[in-house]
N, C-alpha and C positions, 0 to 999 in steps of 0.2 A: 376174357369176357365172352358170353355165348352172341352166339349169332346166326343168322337165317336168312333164305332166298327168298325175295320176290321175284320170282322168274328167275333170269338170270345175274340179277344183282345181290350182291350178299349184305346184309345190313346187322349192322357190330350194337348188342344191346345189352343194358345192367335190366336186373330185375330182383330187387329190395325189398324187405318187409309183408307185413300181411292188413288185410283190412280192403277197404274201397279205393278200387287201383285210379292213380291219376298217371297219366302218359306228360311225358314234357319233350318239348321238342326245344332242341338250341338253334340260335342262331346264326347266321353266314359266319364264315370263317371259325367259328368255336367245333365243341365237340360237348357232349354229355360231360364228360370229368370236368371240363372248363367253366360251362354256365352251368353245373348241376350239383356237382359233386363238391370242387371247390368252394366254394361262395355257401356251402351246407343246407341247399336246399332240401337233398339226400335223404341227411339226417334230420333235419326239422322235419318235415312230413312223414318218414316212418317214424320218429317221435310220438305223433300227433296222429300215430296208430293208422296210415295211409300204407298202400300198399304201391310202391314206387317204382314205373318203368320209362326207361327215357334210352334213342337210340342215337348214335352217330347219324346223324343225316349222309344219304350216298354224295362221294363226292369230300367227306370230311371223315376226321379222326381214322378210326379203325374201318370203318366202311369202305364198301368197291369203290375205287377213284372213275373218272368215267370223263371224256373231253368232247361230248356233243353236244354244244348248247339245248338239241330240243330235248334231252336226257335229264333234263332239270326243272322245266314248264314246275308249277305248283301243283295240278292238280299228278300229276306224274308223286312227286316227292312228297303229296299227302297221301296218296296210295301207300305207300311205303309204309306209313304209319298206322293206316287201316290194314294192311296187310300184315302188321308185327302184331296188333290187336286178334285179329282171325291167329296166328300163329301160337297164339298164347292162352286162346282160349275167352278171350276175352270180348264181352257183347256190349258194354255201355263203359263208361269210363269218364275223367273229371278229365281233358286235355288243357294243359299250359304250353302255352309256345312263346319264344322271345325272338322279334326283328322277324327275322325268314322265317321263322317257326309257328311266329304270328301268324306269319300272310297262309301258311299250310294252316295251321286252326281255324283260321277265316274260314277257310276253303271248305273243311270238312262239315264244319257249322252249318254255314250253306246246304250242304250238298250231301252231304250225309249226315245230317240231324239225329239222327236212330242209334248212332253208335257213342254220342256226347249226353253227359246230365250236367254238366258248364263247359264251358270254354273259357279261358283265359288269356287275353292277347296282350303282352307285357311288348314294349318297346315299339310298337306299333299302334299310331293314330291313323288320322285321318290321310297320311301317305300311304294306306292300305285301299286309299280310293284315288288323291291327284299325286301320287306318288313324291319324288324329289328324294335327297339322300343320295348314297352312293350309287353308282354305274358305272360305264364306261373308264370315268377317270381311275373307281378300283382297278377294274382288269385288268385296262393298261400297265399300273402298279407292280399288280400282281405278276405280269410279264415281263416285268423289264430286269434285266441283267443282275441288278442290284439296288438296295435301296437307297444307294446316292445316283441314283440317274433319277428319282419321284421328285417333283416340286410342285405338285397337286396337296395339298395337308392334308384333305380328307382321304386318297390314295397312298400316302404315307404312312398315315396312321392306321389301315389297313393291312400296309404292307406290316409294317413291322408286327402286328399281332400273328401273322401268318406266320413269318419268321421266327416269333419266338415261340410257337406251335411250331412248329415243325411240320407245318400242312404240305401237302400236295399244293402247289404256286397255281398249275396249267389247271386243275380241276374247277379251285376255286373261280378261275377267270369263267372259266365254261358255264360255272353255277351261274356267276353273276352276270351273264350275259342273258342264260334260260331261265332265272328266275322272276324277271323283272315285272312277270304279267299284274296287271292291277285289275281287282273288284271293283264293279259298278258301285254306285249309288244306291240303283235296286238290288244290286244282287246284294251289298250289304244291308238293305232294310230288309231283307228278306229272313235276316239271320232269326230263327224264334227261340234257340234255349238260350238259359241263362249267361249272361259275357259281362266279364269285367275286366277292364280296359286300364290297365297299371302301365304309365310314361313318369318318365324322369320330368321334373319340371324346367330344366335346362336342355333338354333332349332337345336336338334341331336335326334331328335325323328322322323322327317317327311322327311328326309333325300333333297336332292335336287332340289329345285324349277326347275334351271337352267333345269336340266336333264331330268326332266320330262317333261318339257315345250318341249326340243328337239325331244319328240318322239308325244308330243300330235300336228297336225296341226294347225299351227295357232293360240295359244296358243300366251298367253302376262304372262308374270313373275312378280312378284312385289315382293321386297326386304323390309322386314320389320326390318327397322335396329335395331341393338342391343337387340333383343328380341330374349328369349326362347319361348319354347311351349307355356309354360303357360303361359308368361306375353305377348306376339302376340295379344292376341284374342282383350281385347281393347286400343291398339295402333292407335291413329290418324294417322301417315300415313300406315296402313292397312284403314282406316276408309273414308282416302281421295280418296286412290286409287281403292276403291270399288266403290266409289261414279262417278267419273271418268270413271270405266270402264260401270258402270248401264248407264252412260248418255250417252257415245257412240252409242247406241242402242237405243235412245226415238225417 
């Protein structure tokens, strides 16, 4: 896979197909191949004639590992993203992020509006503003010797996705120590391009689509039924209703 510096970090990237690039960012403990390439989001959207770039977030998969919590803050590892977009050439783009990749999508929406024509926050509700979900009980997880010393479920269940990734253990903890910052209220009313808000409807991790939708304008909500966090990511109608909402905007 190619790859590139921001500064002195290197960040590990696929870059797929032709047409109007959409950037996808994954989520904590995952990697691009995990929530991208598996689950054939990949391939559905160069399909659907998209031009497809998604990168190991620093800290996962092929990318720099790195063990200082402030080395992980969101707007830090939205950079990254803005910076693989400058690197490629690229000025406006459709971004999808899922969980942490959300809360970076969030980020950029915000805050750098000019470089987004939608955003798409999959696995992330209204915990993008009073948070809850994972912390401290992952890291710990992610630190301990083995995963019969975890008796945390949601830290276990963590754990072992890392384990069978084959992740960096100490990075992960770091991320999830430096990632934890949460958006206001205002700063998320503030969001003004297009967002669609795709949660599992048994998701108790990204808390409410509904709620979040009410505070972002203009926001569209997408109900992904009977899925948890983890099983969300490649569900056909999460899959149709991305597709749907990208072509609104060609």
């Amino acid at each position: 896979m190619p790859s590139f510096n921001n500064g002195d970090v290197e960040i590990a990237y696929l870059d797929q197909g032709e047409g109007e690039p959409i950037v996808l960012v994954h989520g904590f403990a995952s990697t691009k191949n995990v929530n991208w390439i598996y689950p054939a989001w990949v391939s559905e959207l160069t399909k659907a004639g998209r031009r497809v770039i998604a990168l190991d977030n620093r800290g996962h998969g092929e990318s720099a590992k790195l063990y200082d919590p402030a080395a992980y803050r969101i707007p830090i590892m939205a950079g990254d993203v803005a910076a693989l977009m400058d690197h490629l050439k690229i000025e406006r783009a459709d971004i999808m992020g899922y969980s942490l990749g959300g809360r970076m999508t969030a980020w950029l929406a915000r805050y750098q509006p000019q470089r987004l024509r939608s955003a798409i926050f999959g696995g992330i509700g209204i915990g993008l503003i009073e948070g809850g979900g994972p912390g401290e009980n992952v890291a710990d997880a992610l630190e301990a010797a083995s995963i019969d010393e975890v008796t945390d479920p949601v830290g276990r269940t963590f754990r072992a996705f890392a384990d069978q990734t084959h992740s960096d253990r100490l990075a992960l903890a770091a991320c999830m120590r430096g990632s934890r910052g949460l958006m206001t209220r205002e700063e998320a009313g503030g969001i003004a391009v297009p967002v669609l808000i795709a949660v599992g409807t048994m998701d108790e991790i990204a808390g409410s689509a509904e709620a979040l939708g009410n505070i972002i304008p203009g926001s569209q909500v997408l109900d992904i039924p009977n899925r948890d966090h983890m099983r969300a990511v490649g569900d056909r109608v999460y899959k149709s209703g991305v597709l749907d909402f990208l072509a609104q905007r060609q």
